[in-house]
C-alpha positions in Angstrom: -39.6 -62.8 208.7 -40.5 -63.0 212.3 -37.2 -61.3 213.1 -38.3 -58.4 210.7 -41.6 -58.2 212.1 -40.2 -57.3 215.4 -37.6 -55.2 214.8 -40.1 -53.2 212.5 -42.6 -53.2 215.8 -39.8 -51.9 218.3 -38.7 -49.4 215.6 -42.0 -47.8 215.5 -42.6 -48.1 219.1 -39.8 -46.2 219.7 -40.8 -43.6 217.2 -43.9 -42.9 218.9 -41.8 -42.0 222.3 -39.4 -39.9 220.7 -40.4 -38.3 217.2 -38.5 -35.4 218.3 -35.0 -35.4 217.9 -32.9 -35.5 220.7 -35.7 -36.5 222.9 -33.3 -36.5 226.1 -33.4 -33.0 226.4 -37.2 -33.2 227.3 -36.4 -35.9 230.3 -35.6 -34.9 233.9 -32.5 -34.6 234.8 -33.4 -36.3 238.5 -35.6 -38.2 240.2 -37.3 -35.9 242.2 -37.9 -33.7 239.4 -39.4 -36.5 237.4 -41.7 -36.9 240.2 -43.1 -34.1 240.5 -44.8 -34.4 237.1 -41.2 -33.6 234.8 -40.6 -29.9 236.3 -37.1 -29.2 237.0 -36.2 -28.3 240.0 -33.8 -25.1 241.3 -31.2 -26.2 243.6 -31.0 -26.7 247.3 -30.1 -24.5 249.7 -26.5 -26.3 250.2 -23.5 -25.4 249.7 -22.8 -27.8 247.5 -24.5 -31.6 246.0 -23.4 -34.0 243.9 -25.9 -37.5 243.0 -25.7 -40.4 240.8 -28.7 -41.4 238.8 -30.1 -44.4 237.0 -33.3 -45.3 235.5 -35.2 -46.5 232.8 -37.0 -45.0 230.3 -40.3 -46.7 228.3 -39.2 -49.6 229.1 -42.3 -51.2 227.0 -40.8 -49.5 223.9 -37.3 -47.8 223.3 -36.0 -49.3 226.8 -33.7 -46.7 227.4 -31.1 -47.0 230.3 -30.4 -43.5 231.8 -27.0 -43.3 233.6 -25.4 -40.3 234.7 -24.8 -37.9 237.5 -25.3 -34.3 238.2 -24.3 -31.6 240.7 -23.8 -27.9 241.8 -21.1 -25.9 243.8 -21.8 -22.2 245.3 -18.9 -20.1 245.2 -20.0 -16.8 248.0 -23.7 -15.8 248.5 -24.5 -15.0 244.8 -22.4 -17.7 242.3 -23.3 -21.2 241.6 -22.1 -23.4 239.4 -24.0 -26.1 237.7 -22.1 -29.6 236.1 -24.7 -32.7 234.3 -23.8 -35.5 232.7 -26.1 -38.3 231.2 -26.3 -41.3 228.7 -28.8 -42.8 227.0 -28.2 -46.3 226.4 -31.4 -47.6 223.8 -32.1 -51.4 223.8 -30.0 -53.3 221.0 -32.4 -53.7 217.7 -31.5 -56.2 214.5 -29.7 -55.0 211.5 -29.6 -56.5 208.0 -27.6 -56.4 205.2 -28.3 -54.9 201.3 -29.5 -58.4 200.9 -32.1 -58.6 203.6 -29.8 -61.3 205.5 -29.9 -60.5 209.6 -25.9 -58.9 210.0 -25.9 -58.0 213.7 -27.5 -55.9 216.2 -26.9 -51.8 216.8 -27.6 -50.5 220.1 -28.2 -46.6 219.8 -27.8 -44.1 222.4 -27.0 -40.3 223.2 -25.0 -38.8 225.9 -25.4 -35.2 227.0 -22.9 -33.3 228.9 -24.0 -29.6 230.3 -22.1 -26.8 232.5 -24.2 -24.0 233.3 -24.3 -21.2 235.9 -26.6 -18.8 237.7 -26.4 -15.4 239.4 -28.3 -14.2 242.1 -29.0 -10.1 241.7 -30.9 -9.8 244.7 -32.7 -10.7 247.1 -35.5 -12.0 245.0 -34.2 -12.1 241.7 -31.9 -15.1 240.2 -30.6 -15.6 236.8 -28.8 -18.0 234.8 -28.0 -20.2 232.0 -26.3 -23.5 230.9 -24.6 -24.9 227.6 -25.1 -28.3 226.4 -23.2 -30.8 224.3 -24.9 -33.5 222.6 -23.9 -36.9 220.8 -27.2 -38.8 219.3 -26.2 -41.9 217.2 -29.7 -43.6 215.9 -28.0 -45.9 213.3 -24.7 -47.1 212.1 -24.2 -44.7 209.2 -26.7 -41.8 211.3 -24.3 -39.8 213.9 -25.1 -36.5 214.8 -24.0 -33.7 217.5 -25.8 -30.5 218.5 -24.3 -27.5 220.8 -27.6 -25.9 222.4 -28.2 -23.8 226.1 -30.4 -22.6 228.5 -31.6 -19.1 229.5 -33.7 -18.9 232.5 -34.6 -16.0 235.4 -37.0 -16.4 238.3 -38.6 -13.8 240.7 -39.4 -15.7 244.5 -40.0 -14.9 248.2 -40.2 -17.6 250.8 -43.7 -18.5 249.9 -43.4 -18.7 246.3 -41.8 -17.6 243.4 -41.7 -17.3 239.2 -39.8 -18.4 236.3 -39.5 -18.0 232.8 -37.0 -20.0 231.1 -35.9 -21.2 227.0 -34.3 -24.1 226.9 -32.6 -26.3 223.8 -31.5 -23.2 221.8 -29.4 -24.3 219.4 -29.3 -25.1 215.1 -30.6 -28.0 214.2 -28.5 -31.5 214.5 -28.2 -33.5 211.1 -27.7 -37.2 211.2 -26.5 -37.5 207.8 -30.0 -36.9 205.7 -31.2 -33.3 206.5 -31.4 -31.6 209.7 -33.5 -31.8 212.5 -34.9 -29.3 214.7 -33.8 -29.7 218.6 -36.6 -29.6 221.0 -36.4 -25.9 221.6 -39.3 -24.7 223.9 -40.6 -21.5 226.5 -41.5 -22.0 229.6 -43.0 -20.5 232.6 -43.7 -21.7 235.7 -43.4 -21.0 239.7 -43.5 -22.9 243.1 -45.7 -22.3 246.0 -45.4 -23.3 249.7 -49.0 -22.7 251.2 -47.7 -24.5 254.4 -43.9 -25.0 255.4 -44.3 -29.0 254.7 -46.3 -28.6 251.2 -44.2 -27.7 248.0 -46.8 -26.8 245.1 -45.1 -26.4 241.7 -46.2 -25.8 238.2 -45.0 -25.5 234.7 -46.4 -24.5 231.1 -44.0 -25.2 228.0 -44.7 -24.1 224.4 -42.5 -26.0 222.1 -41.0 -24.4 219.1 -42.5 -27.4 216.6 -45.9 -26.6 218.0 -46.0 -28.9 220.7 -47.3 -27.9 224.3 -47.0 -29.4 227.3 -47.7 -28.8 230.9 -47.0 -30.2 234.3 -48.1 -30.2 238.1 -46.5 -31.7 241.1 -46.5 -31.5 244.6 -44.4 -32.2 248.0 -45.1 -33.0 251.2 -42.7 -33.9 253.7 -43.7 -36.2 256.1 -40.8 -36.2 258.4 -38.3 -34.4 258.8 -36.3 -36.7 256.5 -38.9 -38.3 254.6 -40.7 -36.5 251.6 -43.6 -37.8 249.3 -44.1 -36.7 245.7 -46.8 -36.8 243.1 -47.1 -35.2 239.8 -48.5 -35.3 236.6 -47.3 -34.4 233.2 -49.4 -33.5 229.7 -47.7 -33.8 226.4 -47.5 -34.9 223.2 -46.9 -38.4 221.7 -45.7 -36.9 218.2 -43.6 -33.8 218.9 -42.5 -34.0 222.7 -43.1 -36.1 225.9 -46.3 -38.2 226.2 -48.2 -37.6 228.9 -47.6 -39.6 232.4 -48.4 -39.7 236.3 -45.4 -39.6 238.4 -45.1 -40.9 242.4 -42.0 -40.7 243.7 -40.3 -40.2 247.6 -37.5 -38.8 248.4 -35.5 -39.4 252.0 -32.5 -37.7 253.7 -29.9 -38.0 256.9 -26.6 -36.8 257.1 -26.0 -34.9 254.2 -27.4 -38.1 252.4 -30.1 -38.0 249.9 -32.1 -41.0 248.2 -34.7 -40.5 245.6 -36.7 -42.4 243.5 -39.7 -41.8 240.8 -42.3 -43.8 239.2 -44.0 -43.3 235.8 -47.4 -45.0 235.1 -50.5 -44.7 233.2 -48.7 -43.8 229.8 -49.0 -46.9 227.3 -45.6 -45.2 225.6 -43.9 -44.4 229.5 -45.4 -46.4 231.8 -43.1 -48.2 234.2 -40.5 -45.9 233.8 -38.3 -45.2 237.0 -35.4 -43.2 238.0 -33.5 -43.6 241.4 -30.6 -40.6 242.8 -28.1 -41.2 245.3 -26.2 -38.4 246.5 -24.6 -36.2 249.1 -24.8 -32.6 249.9 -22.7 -30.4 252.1 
Protein backbone atom coordinates (compact mmCIF):
# COMPACT_ATOMS: atom_id res chain seq x y z
CA UNK A 1 0.00 0.00 0.00
CA UNK A 2 2.68 2.38 1.04
CA UNK A 3 4.54 1.46 -2.20
CA UNK A 4 1.28 2.54 -4.16
CA UNK A 5 0.89 5.60 -2.35
CA UNK A 6 4.12 6.84 -3.49
CA UNK A 7 4.35 5.94 -6.81
CA UNK A 8 0.74 7.47 -7.23
CA UNK A 9 2.32 10.82 -5.43
CA UNK A 10 5.38 11.01 -7.90
CA UNK A 11 3.05 10.19 -10.78
CA UNK A 12 1.06 13.17 -10.23
CA UNK A 13 3.82 15.30 -9.30
CA UNK A 14 5.26 14.75 -12.33
CA UNK A 15 2.04 15.51 -14.11
CA UNK A 16 1.80 18.81 -12.80
CA UNK A 17 5.46 19.61 -14.39
CA UNK A 18 4.74 18.31 -17.67
CA UNK A 19 0.99 18.01 -18.67
CA UNK A 20 2.08 18.90 -22.07
CA UNK A 21 3.46 16.36 -24.13
CA UNK A 22 6.77 16.38 -24.95
CA UNK A 23 7.56 18.85 -22.31
CA UNK A 24 11.42 19.00 -23.41
CA UNK A 25 10.81 21.03 -26.11
CA UNK A 26 9.75 23.93 -23.76
CA UNK A 27 13.36 23.59 -21.65
CA UNK A 28 16.54 25.43 -22.62
CA UNK A 29 18.67 23.98 -24.56
CA UNK A 30 21.81 25.67 -22.34
CA UNK A 31 22.57 27.03 -19.37
CA UNK A 32 22.97 30.41 -20.10
CA UNK A 33 19.76 30.53 -21.76
CA UNK A 34 17.99 28.94 -18.80
CA UNK A 35 19.42 31.74 -16.88
CA UNK A 36 18.31 34.36 -18.31
CA UNK A 37 14.71 33.51 -17.47
CA UNK A 38 14.28 30.33 -20.41
CA UNK A 39 14.95 32.75 -23.60
CA UNK A 40 17.01 31.13 -26.10
CA UNK A 41 19.76 32.61 -27.07
CA UNK A 42 21.29 33.31 -30.94
CA UNK A 43 24.72 32.26 -31.35
CA UNK A 44 28.08 33.85 -30.63
CA UNK A 45 30.01 35.64 -32.81
CA UNK A 46 32.59 32.62 -33.35
CA UNK A 47 33.35 30.82 -35.77
CA UNK A 48 32.47 27.86 -34.46
CA UNK A 49 31.22 26.21 -30.54
CA UNK A 50 30.57 23.06 -29.44
CA UNK A 51 29.48 22.41 -25.27
CA UNK A 52 28.38 19.63 -23.22
CA UNK A 53 25.55 20.05 -20.80
CA UNK A 54 24.11 18.39 -17.76
CA UNK A 55 21.43 19.25 -15.37
CA UNK A 56 18.54 18.45 -13.48
CA UNK A 57 15.18 19.16 -13.98
CA UNK A 58 12.43 19.36 -10.88
CA UNK A 59 14.25 17.47 -9.09
CA UNK A 60 11.43 17.56 -6.19
CA UNK A 61 9.04 15.89 -8.72
CA UNK A 62 9.87 14.14 -12.13
CA UNK A 63 13.75 14.34 -11.35
CA UNK A 64 14.81 14.53 -14.75
CA UNK A 65 18.57 14.19 -15.73
CA UNK A 66 19.30 16.26 -18.83
CA UNK A 67 22.39 15.12 -20.83
CA UNK A 68 23.37 16.16 -24.02
CA UNK A 69 25.44 18.62 -26.07
CA UNK A 70 24.94 21.23 -28.65
CA UNK A 71 26.90 23.32 -31.15
CA UNK A 72 27.13 25.49 -34.34
CA UNK A 73 29.67 25.89 -37.35
CA UNK A 74 29.69 29.01 -39.78
CA UNK A 75 30.48 28.25 -43.20
CA UNK A 76 31.50 32.14 -44.98
CA UNK A 77 29.92 35.38 -43.64
CA UNK A 78 26.26 34.37 -44.15
CA UNK A 79 25.77 30.27 -43.40
CA UNK A 80 25.55 28.65 -40.13
CA UNK A 81 24.86 25.53 -39.23
CA UNK A 82 23.19 24.46 -36.09
CA UNK A 83 23.58 20.49 -34.51
CA UNK A 84 21.60 19.57 -30.67
CA UNK A 85 21.26 16.65 -29.06
CA UNK A 86 19.56 15.91 -25.55
CA UNK A 87 18.11 13.14 -23.27
CA UNK A 88 15.85 13.06 -20.75
CA UNK A 89 16.45 10.55 -18.30
CA UNK A 90 13.03 10.57 -15.63
CA UNK A 91 13.66 9.03 -12.23
CA UNK A 92 12.71 5.17 -12.12
CA UNK A 93 8.97 4.77 -10.71
CA UNK A 94 7.22 1.19 -9.49
CA UNK A 95 5.28 -0.97 -11.75
CA UNK A 96 2.73 -3.63 -10.96
CA UNK A 97 1.29 -6.37 -12.48
CA UNK A 98 -2.73 -7.22 -13.63
CA UNK A 99 -2.76 -8.52 -10.13
CA UNK A 100 -1.70 -5.47 -8.30
CA UNK A 101 1.70 -7.42 -7.20
CA UNK A 102 4.95 -4.71 -7.44
CA UNK A 103 6.79 -6.29 -10.91
CA UNK A 104 9.72 -3.90 -11.36
CA UNK A 105 10.50 -0.38 -11.86
CA UNK A 106 10.34 1.67 -15.51
CA UNK A 107 12.47 4.60 -15.87
CA UNK A 108 10.95 6.89 -18.69
CA UNK A 109 12.76 9.30 -20.79
CA UNK A 110 12.88 11.23 -24.17
CA UNK A 111 15.76 12.13 -26.32
CA UNK A 112 15.70 14.85 -28.92
CA UNK A 113 17.98 15.18 -31.73
CA UNK A 114 17.77 18.65 -33.90
CA UNK A 115 19.85 20.04 -37.10
CA UNK A 116 18.89 23.37 -38.13
CA UNK A 117 20.29 26.30 -40.10
CA UNK A 118 20.20 30.05 -40.58
CA UNK A 119 20.87 32.57 -43.26
CA UNK A 120 21.94 35.93 -42.84
CA UNK A 121 20.28 38.28 -45.87
CA UNK A 122 21.85 41.35 -44.66
CA UNK A 123 23.24 43.37 -42.76
CA UNK A 124 20.41 43.43 -40.25
CA UNK A 125 18.27 40.73 -41.22
CA UNK A 126 18.78 36.81 -40.25
CA UNK A 127 16.75 33.86 -40.94
CA UNK A 128 16.50 30.36 -40.23
CA UNK A 129 15.07 27.15 -39.12
CA UNK A 130 15.67 23.70 -37.58
CA UNK A 131 14.04 20.12 -37.70
CA UNK A 132 13.67 18.03 -34.69
CA UNK A 133 13.39 14.34 -34.04
CA UNK A 134 11.78 13.12 -31.05
CA UNK A 135 11.54 9.70 -28.99
CA UNK A 136 9.19 10.10 -25.69
CA UNK A 137 8.65 6.65 -23.93
CA UNK A 138 6.29 7.43 -20.70
CA UNK A 139 5.45 3.71 -19.94
CA UNK A 140 6.28 0.26 -20.98
CA UNK A 141 3.43 -0.34 -23.58
CA UNK A 142 3.41 3.92 -24.28
CA UNK A 143 6.22 4.85 -27.03
CA UNK A 144 5.82 7.57 -29.18
CA UNK A 145 7.91 9.70 -31.86
CA UNK A 146 7.21 13.15 -33.34
CA UNK A 147 9.09 14.90 -36.39
CA UNK A 148 8.44 18.83 -35.58
CA UNK A 149 10.80 22.30 -36.66
CA UNK A 150 11.49 25.62 -36.14
CA UNK A 151 10.88 28.86 -38.19
CA UNK A 152 12.34 31.92 -36.87
CA UNK A 153 13.73 35.63 -38.41
CA UNK A 154 15.15 38.48 -36.46
CA UNK A 155 15.75 42.16 -37.43
CA UNK A 156 19.03 43.78 -35.07
CA UNK A 157 21.72 46.50 -35.00
CA UNK A 158 24.36 46.60 -32.48
CA UNK A 159 22.19 47.97 -29.85
CA UNK A 160 19.38 45.78 -30.21
CA UNK A 161 17.40 43.75 -32.25
CA UNK A 162 13.88 41.62 -32.94
CA UNK A 163 12.59 38.25 -33.39
CA UNK A 164 9.63 36.40 -34.28
CA UNK A 165 9.86 32.77 -34.20
CA UNK A 166 7.27 29.24 -34.29
CA UNK A 167 8.65 26.60 -32.78
CA UNK A 168 7.34 22.73 -32.31
CA UNK A 169 5.47 22.61 -35.66
CA UNK A 170 4.70 19.29 -36.19
CA UNK A 171 1.30 16.52 -36.00
CA UNK A 172 0.58 15.40 -33.00
CA UNK A 173 2.71 12.30 -31.26
CA UNK A 174 0.54 9.24 -30.20
CA UNK A 175 1.68 7.00 -27.47
CA UNK A 176 -0.46 4.24 -28.25
CA UNK A 177 -4.13 5.77 -26.88
CA UNK A 178 -4.89 8.89 -29.05
CA UNK A 179 -2.70 11.68 -30.02
CA UNK A 180 -1.29 14.42 -28.37
CA UNK A 181 -0.71 17.81 -29.39
CA UNK A 182 3.26 18.92 -29.35
CA UNK A 183 3.87 22.15 -27.59
CA UNK A 184 3.59 24.22 -30.69
CA UNK A 185 3.87 28.02 -29.71
CA UNK A 186 4.61 31.97 -31.35
CA UNK A 187 7.00 33.91 -30.11
CA UNK A 188 8.36 37.31 -30.23
CA UNK A 189 10.96 38.76 -28.50
CA UNK A 190 14.33 41.06 -28.84
CA UNK A 191 17.61 41.94 -27.02
CA UNK A 192 18.83 45.16 -25.93
CA UNK A 193 22.36 46.41 -24.99
CA UNK A 194 21.76 49.93 -23.18
CA UNK A 195 25.52 49.82 -22.25
CA UNK A 196 28.28 47.54 -23.85
CA UNK A 197 28.44 45.31 -20.50
CA UNK A 198 24.47 45.06 -20.00
CA UNK A 199 22.53 42.44 -22.19
CA UNK A 200 18.68 43.05 -21.73
CA UNK A 201 16.50 40.35 -23.35
CA UNK A 202 12.88 39.59 -23.49
CA UNK A 203 10.40 37.05 -24.82
CA UNK A 204 6.45 36.67 -25.18
CA UNK A 205 5.16 33.04 -26.26
CA UNK A 206 1.52 32.15 -27.11
CA UNK A 207 1.12 28.48 -27.05
CA UNK A 208 -1.08 26.82 -29.43
CA UNK A 209 -3.18 24.84 -26.42
CA UNK A 210 -3.83 28.31 -24.94
CA UNK A 211 -1.08 28.57 -22.83
CA UNK A 212 1.09 31.86 -22.53
CA UNK A 213 4.16 32.46 -21.21
CA UNK A 214 6.76 35.13 -20.96
CA UNK A 215 10.26 35.69 -19.90
CA UNK A 216 12.89 38.44 -18.84
CA UNK A 217 16.60 38.15 -18.35
CA UNK A 218 19.49 40.16 -18.13
CA UNK A 219 23.55 40.20 -18.43
CA UNK A 220 26.08 41.94 -17.10
CA UNK A 221 29.55 41.17 -17.51
CA UNK A 222 31.70 41.85 -14.84
CA UNK A 223 35.01 41.18 -16.27
CA UNK A 224 36.15 40.64 -19.12
CA UNK A 225 35.66 36.87 -18.69
CA UNK A 226 33.21 36.73 -16.08
CA UNK A 227 29.38 37.31 -16.75
CA UNK A 228 26.40 37.36 -14.20
CA UNK A 229 22.81 36.39 -15.17
CA UNK A 230 19.40 36.68 -13.78
CA UNK A 231 16.02 36.02 -15.17
CA UNK A 232 12.65 35.26 -14.65
CA UNK A 233 10.18 33.13 -16.42
CA UNK A 234 6.07 33.10 -16.24
CA UNK A 235 4.08 30.09 -17.33
CA UNK A 236 1.82 27.68 -16.84
CA UNK A 237 1.59 24.67 -14.47
CA UNK A 238 -1.12 22.84 -16.69
CA UNK A 239 -0.23 23.43 -20.40
CA UNK A 240 3.60 24.57 -20.46
CA UNK A 241 6.44 25.51 -18.12
CA UNK A 242 5.65 26.72 -14.52
CA UNK A 243 6.95 29.74 -13.67
CA UNK A 244 10.58 30.11 -12.00
CA UNK A 245 13.52 32.69 -11.13
CA UNK A 246 16.78 31.80 -12.76
CA UNK A 247 20.54 33.08 -11.51
CA UNK A 248 23.13 31.84 -13.29
CA UNK A 249 27.11 32.94 -14.31
CA UNK A 250 28.83 32.29 -16.96
CA UNK A 251 32.94 32.55 -17.37
CA UNK A 252 35.34 32.39 -20.29
CA UNK A 253 39.39 32.14 -21.25
CA UNK A 254 40.88 30.66 -24.07
CA UNK A 255 38.25 29.78 -26.27
CA UNK A 256 36.81 28.08 -23.05
CA UNK A 257 33.40 28.66 -21.77
CA UNK A 258 31.77 27.47 -18.33
CA UNK A 259 28.20 28.07 -17.49
CA UNK A 260 25.89 27.23 -15.03
CA UNK A 261 22.03 28.14 -14.02
CA UNK A 262 19.87 28.00 -11.06
CA UNK A 263 16.15 27.57 -10.83
CA UNK A 264 14.35 28.56 -7.56
CA UNK A 265 11.15 29.75 -6.12
CA UNK A 266 8.94 27.26 -8.25
CA UNK A 267 7.41 24.48 -5.82
CA UNK A 268 7.20 22.26 -9.27
CA UNK A 269 11.17 23.58 -10.53
CA UNK A 270 12.80 24.79 -7.86
CA UNK A 271 16.39 23.53 -7.50
CA UNK A 272 16.71 22.82 -10.86
CA UNK A 273 20.33 23.43 -12.45
CA UNK A 274 22.09 23.08 -15.58
CA UNK A 275 25.99 23.37 -16.05
CA UNK A 276 27.82 23.81 -19.98
CA UNK A 277 31.27 23.17 -20.75
CA UNK A 278 32.50 23.98 -24.04
CA UNK A 279 34.91 25.45 -26.49
CA UNK A 280 34.63 27.98 -29.19
CA UNK A 281 36.92 28.90 -31.97
Amino acid sequence: MKRTLATLIVLGLALQVSAQALSGLLIPSDARSLALGGIQQNHGSAIGSAQAIFGIWAPASAGSKIVGGDGYFRFGDRLTISFEGRDFIDTPYEISNHKGAYSGTFQPYEFILALGGSFIINDNIEAGLKIKSVTSIIGEAAKGGAICGDLWASYGTEKWSARLAFRNLGPAIDYGNGPSALPMLAAAGGEWRPISKLLVTGEASVLFSGALMAGLGAEYDIADFVSARAGFHYGDSSKALPSFASVGLGGHIAGVNLDAAYIFGSPATGNSFMVGLGYSF
